[in-house]
C-alpha positions, -999 to 999 in steps of 0.1 A, spaced: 477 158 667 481 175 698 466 213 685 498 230 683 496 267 677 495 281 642 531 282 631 541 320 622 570 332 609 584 369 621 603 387 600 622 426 602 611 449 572 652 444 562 639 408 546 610 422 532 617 453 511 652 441 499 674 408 491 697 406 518 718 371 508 738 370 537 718 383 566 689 358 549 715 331 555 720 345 591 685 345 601 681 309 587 714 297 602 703 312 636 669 297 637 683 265 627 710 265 654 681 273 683 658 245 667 689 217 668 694 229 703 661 228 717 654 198 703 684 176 712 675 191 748 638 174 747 657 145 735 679 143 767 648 149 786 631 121 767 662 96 771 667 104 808 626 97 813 614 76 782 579 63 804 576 94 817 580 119 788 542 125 777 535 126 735 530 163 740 567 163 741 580 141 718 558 159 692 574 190 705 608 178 698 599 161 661 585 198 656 619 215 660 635 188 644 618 192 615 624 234 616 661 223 620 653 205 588 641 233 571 663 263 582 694 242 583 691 231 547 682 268 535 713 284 552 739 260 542 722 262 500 731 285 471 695 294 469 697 325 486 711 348 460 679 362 450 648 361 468 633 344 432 662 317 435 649 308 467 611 307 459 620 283 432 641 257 452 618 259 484 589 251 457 608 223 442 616 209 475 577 216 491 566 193 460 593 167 458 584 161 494 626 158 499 617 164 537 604 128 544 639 115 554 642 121 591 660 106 617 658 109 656 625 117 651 597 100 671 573 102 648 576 102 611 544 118 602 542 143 627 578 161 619 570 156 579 537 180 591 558 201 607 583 199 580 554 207 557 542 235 576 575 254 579 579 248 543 546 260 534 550 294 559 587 304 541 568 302 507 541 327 519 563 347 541 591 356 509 558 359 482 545 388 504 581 406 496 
């Protein structure tokens, strides 16, 4: 583990005071679509330089694979009708452990962390609502 930052979550009051379905989905369908992106770029960097890419890197890009994991999978769900729906299924999914499938990832362990950890923050980030 390379002593990546604490990962935090920032959200606008609009999440927080009321249920918002679709501008949850557009948050969560934005974030996902700047994770995919940065992380295929580290993988092009990576291809074009695989002895020269250091692990700090390829743990950078399994990180923002695994938040395309999580964001993607949320924005494209019917979860998001009520901020309890969501709770629910992100629970179900934190304990079923239904990240551990990931490919392109460089290593399985550290984007299943990460996975974990984005999990983790969305659960205590909608709680606090």
């Amino acid at each position: 583990m390379l002593g990546h930052a604490k990962i935090k979550l920032y959200t606008s009051s609009q999440y927080m005071n009321t249920w918002d379905q679709e501008s949850v989905r557009e948050r969560f369908a934005s974030t996902a679509r700047n994770a995919e992106t940065y992380a295929n770029e580290l993988s092009r960097r990576i291809k074009g330089d695989p002895n020269g890419q250091s692990a700090y890197v390829r743990e950078l890009h399994d990180e923002h694979l695994a938040k395309w994991f999580v964001y993607d999978s949320f924005a494209c769900s019917s979860c998001l009708e009520s901020r309890e729906k969501f709770l629910a299924d992100a629970r179900v999914r934190l304990a079923s452990e239904s990240g551990r499938l990931f490919t392109g990832s460089f290593s399985k362990d550290d984007c299943f962390r990460y996975w974990r950890q984005y999990m983790d923050a969305l659960i205590k980030e909608f709680e606090k609502a």
